[in-house]
C-alpha positions in Angstrom: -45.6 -17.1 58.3 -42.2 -17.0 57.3 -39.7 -15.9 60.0 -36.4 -13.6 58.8 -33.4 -14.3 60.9 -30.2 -12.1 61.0 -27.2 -14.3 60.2 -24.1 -14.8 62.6 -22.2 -12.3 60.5 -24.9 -9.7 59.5 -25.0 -9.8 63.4 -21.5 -9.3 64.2 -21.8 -6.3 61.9 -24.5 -4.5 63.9 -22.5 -4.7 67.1 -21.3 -1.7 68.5 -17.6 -0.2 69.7 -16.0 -2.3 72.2 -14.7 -0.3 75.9 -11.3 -0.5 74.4 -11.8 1.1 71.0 -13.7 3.8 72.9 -11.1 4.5 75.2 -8.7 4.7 72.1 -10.7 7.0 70.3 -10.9 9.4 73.2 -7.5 9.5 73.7 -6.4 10.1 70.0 -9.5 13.2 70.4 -7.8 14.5 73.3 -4.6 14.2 71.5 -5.7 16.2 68.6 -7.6 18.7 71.2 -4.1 19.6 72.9 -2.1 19.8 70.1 -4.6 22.7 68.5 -4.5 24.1 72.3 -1.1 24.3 72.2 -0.5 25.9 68.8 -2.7 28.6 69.7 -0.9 29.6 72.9 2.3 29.3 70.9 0.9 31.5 68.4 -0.6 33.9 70.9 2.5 34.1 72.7 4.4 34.7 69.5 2.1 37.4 68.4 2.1 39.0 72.0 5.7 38.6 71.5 5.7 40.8 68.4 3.2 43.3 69.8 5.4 43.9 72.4 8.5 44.4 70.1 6.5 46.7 68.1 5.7 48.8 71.2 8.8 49.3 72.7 10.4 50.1 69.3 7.4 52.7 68.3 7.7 54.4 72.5 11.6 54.5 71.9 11.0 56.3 68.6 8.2 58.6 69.8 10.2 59.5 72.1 13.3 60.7 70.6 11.2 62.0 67.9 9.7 64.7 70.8 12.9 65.4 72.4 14.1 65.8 68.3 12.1 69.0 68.0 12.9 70.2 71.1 16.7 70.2 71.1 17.0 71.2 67.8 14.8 74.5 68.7 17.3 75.1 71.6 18.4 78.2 72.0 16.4 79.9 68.7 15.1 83.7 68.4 13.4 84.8 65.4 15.6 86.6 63.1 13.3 88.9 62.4 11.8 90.2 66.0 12.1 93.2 67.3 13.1 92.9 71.1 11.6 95.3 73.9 14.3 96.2 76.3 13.2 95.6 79.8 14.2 99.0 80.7 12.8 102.5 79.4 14.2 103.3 75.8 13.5 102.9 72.4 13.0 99.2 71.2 15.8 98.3 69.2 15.4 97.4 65.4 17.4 96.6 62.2 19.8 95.0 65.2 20.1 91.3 65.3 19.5 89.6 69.1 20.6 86.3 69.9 18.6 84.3 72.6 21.5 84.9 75.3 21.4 88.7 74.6 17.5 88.3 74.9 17.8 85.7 78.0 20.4 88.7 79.6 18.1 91.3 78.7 15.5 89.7 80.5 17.6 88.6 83.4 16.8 84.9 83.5 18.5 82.2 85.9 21.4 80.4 84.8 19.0 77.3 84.2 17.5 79.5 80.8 20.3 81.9 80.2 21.8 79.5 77.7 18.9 78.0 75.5 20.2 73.8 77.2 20.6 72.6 81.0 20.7 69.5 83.0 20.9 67.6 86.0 22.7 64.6 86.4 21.2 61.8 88.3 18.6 64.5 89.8 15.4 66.2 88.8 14.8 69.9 88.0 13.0 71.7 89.8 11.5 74.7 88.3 9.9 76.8 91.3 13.9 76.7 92.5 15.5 76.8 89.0 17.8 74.1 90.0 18.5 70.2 90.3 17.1 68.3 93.0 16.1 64.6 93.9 12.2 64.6 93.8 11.1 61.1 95.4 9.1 60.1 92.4 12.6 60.5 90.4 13.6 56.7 89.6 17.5 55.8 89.2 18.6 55.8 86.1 17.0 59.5 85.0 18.9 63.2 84.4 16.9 65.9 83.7 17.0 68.1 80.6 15.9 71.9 80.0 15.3 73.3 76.8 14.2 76.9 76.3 13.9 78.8 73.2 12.0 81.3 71.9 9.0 81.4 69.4 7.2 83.5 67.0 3.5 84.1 68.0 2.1 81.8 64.9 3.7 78.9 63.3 2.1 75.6 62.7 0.2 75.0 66.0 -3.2 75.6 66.9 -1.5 78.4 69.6 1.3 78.8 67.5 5.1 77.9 68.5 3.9 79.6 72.0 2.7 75.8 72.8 4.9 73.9 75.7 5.1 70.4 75.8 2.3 70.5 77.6 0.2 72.1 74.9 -0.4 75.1 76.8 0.2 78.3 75.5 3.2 80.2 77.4 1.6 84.1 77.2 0.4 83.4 80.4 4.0 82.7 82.6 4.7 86.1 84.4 6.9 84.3 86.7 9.5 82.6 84.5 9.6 84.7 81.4 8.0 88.0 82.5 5.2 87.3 79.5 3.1 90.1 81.1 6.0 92.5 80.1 6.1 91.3 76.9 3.0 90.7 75.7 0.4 93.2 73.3 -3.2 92.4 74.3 -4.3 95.3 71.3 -2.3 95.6 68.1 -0.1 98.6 68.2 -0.7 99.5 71.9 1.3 98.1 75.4 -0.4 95.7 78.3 0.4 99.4 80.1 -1.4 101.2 78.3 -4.1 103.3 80.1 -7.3 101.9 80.6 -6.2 98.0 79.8 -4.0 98.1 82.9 -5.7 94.8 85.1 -7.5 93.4 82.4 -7.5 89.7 81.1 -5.8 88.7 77.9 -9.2 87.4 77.2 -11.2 90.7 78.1 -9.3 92.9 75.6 -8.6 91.0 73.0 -11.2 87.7 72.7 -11.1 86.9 69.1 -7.5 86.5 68.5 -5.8 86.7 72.4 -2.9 88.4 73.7 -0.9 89.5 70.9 3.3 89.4 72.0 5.2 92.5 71.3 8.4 90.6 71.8 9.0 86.8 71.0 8.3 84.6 74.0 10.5 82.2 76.1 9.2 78.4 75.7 11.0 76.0 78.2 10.2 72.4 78.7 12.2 70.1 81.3 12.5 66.5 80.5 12.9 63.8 83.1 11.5 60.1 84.4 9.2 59.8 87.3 7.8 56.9 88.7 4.6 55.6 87.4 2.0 52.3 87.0 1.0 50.3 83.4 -2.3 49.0 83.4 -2.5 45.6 82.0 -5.2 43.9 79.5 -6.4 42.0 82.4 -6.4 44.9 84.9 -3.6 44.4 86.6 -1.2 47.7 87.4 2.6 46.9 87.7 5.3 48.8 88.6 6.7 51.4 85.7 8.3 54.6 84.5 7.7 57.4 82.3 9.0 60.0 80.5 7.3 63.5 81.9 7.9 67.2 80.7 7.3 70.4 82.5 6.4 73.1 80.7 6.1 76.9 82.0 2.8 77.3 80.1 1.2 75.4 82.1 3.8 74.9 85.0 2.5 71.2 85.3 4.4 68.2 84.8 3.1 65.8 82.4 3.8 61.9 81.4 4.6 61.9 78.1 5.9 58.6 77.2 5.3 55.4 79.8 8.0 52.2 79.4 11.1 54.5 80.0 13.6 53.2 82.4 16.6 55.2 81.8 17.1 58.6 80.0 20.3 59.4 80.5 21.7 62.8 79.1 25.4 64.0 78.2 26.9 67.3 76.4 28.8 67.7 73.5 31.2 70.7 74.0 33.4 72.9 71.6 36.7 74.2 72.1 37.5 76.0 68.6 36.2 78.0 66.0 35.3 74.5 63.6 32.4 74.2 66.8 32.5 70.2 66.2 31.9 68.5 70.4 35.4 67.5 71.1 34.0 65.2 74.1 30.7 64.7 76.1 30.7 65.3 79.6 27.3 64.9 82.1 26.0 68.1 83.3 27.5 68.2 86.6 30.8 68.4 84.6 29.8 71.5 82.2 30.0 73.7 84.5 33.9 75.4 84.6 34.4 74.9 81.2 35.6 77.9 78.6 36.6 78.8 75.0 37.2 81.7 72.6 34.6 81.0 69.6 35.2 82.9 66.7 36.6 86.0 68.7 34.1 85.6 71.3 34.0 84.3 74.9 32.0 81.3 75.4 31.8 79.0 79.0 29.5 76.3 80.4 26.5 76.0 78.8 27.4 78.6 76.0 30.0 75.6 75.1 26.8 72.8 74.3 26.7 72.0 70.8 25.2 68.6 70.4 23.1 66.5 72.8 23.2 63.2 73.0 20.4 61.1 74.7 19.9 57.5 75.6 16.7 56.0 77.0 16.2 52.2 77.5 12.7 51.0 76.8 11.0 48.2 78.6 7.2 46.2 78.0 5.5 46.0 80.6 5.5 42.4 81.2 7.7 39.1 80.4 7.0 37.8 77.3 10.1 36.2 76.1 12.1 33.0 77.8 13.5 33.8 80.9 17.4 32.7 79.6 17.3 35.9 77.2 20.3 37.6 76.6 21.1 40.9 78.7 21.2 44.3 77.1 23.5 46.9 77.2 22.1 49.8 79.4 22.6 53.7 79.1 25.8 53.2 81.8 27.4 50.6 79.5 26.3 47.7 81.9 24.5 44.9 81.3 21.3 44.8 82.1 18.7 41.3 82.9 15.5 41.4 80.7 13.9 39.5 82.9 11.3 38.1 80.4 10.6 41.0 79.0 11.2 43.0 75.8 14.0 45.4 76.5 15.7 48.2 73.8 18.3 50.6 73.9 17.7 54.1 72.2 20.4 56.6 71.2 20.6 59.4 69.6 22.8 63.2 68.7 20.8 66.2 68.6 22.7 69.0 66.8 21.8 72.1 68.6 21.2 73.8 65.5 21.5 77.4 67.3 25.1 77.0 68.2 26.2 76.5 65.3 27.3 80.2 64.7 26.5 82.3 61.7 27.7 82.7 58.0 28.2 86.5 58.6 29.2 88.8 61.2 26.3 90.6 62.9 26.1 93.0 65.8 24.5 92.1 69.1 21.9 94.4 70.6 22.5 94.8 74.2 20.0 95.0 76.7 19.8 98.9 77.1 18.4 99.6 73.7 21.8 100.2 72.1 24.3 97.8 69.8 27.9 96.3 71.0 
């Protein structure tokens, strides 16, 4: 029987790993294993990075973008309405009304009569028509009041009658006296005999009420206090943008990330209408001019707006020695971490800009001046 033995080398080459090599190999695996671990985090953090960038830029932009339509709407009436006096008479027509003969025809507050108002440093309150400090208000936020009015149909589901809210205005009898203005049957008055004390919805279901006269829209723009929800559940401390809209009469968050939205007023003093300096609302007030042959004062005097709202993400994402920004007050502000943007803009209050001809104003009797 012939016996096969393994040589001294062909056993040598058999052996397996010695403690040492093991040890080595596991360390250059672990190596390896943090290195991928950390270029992940890096990347996630960069990409969380950029999300956040994104974010704040596309909320700053949203957000002007709402306040854009708004402003430049300030102050409108349709050219082509026919106003109902408040008072017994016969409805004026061929006679071209500007929203403050409308708003003094109607006798609204000071806070609507001029088509743009605002509070500085406070909040508006609409069941008082005035500024006041609400304790949701954060520092940092003015308050902003635009009122116009609309045609009945113009691009929206409920036409130009929407508020910010999305709620159609026909139904404020407090505010802007809808009820008085309003035609719940073509042709005939919500007076009329035998639709006295019935719903919009009861006369008229197919189409709703029907105005007569164009209705008041106002919105009022300001910050209140509020919480971000986190990916992982968390809720930190915030602030949004909100509107209150006298459709609905219910505020609403519009935009969250917005730490300051400061507002100030560009005012004429001559007949070229250009803003010769912007004041902050507590500082219209007091102010007068002759435009074009007519007497103009306060809020009469508004011809651009211009807003500023600082935007911040919700969390740090960014090394804590970042740079500081340049706030709405001109001061410099920490980051803290976390992505932080300036917005500013000049709304042209398109209304204000005074008209190519000469036209007559009708007054609130029925009658022309």
């Amino acid at each position: 029987m012939n016996v096969h033995r393994l040589s001294w080398s062909a056993q040598g080459r058999q052996r397996g790993v010695t403690l040492v090599e093991l040890m080595v190999t596991i360390a250059i695996n672990l190596v390896l294993v943090l290195a991928a671990t950390l270029l992940y985090l890096n990347t996630r953090s960069t990409q969380k990075e950029v999300n956040d960038r994104s974010a704040v830029y596309e909320t700053g932009q949203f957000a002007m973008g709402l306040l854009a339509r708004d402003v430049t709407s300030a102050g409108f009436y349709p050219a082509a309405a026919i106003e109902k006096p408040s008072t017994l008479g016969v409805p004026v027509s061929n006679v071209r009304f500007t929203y403050d003969a409308a708003a003094k025809n109607m006798g609204l507050s000071p806070a609507f009569a001029s088509g743009v108002f605002g509070c500085s440093g406070k909040g508006f309150n609409a069941g008082d028509k005035a500024c006041d400090t609400p304790a949701d208000l954060p520092a940092g936020s003015d308050a902003l009041v635009v009122s116009y009015f609309a045609e009945d149909a113009f691009s929206l589901g409920v036409g130009q009658r929407a508020d910010c809210t999305r709620v159609d205005v026909i139904g404020d009898d407090e505010i802007a006296r809808n009820h008085e203005r309003a035609t719940y049957i073509t042709g005939l008055s919500s007076g009329v005999e035998g639709e006295k004390g019935k719903k919009p919805d009861e006369v008229k279901p197919s189409a709703g009420p029907l105005p007569d006269a164009p209705l008041l829209v106002i919105n009022a723009y300001q910050l209140r206090k509020s919480k971000f929800t986190l990916e992982d559940g968390r809720e930190v401390d915030s602030a949004a943008l909100t509107c209150w809209g006298n459709g609905g009469k219910k505020r609403q968050e519009l935009v969250n990330g917005v730490e300051q939205f400061v507002v100030r007023y560009g005012l004429m003093s001559d007949d070229s209408r250009r803003p010769v300096r912007y004041v902050a609302a507590d500082a219209v007030a007091g102010n007068s001019a002759v435009i074009n042959g007519e007497s103009m004062s306060d809020w009469q005097l508004v011809t651009t707006v211009r807003v500023c709202m600082l935007v911040r993400s919700p969390q740090p994402t960014l090394l804590r020695d970042a740079p500081n920004v340049t706030d709405c007050f001109g001061d410099s502000k920490s980051t803290a971490g976390a992505q932080v943007r300036r917005f500013e803009q000049v709304f042209s209050v398109k209304n204000r800009q005074g008209n190519t001809v000469g036209l007559k104003l009708a007054d609130g009797s029925g009658g022309a001046q």
